[in-house]
N, C-alpha and C positions, 0 to 999 in steps of 0.2 A: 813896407814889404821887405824880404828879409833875401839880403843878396846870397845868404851861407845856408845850406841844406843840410839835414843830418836823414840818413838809411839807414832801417832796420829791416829785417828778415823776420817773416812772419809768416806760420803754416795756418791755413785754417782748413776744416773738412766739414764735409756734409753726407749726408744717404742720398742727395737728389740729383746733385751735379757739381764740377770743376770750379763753373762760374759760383754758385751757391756759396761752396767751399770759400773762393776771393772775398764774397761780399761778408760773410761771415766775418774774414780773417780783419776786414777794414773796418767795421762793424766793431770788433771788439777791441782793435789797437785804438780807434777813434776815441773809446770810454778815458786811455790814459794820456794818450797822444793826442795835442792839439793840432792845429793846419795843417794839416795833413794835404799833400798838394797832388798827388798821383801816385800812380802805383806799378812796378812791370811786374810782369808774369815770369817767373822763373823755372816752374816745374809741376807739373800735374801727374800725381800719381793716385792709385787705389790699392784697393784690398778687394780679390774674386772669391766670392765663394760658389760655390757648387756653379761653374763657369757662369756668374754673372758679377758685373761690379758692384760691392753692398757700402764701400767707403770711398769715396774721393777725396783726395787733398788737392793742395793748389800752395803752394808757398811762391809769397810774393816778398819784392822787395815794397817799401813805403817808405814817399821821403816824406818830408817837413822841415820846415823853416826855421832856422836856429834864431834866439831872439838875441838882439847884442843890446 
């Protein structure tokens, strides 16, 4: 187990939801990013069209474990 952490910043979006949008975002960092250990929530925004939301984002922080 690896006592040094390293955070990146990562947007992901969806058409369904916020959450969707996260799991997306951890989803696609996981393919380049190993141990990935958790994740906070930093900002949830979208896109409205003809007043309804048709894009959500969600930019999260993601750590992981640095190997020594």
């Amino acid at each position: 187990m690896s006592h040094v952490a390293k955070i990146i910043e990562v947007v992901g979006s969806s058409d369904k939801s916020w959450e969707d949008a996260a799991d997306r975002a951890v989803s696609t960092a996981s393919k380049t990013v190993s141990g990935i250990q958790g994740v906070q929530v930093q900002s949830m925004t979208g896109k409205v069209t003809d007043g309804k939301i048709t894009t959500f984002k969600t930019t999260i922080k993601v750590s992981f474990g640095v190997e020594h």
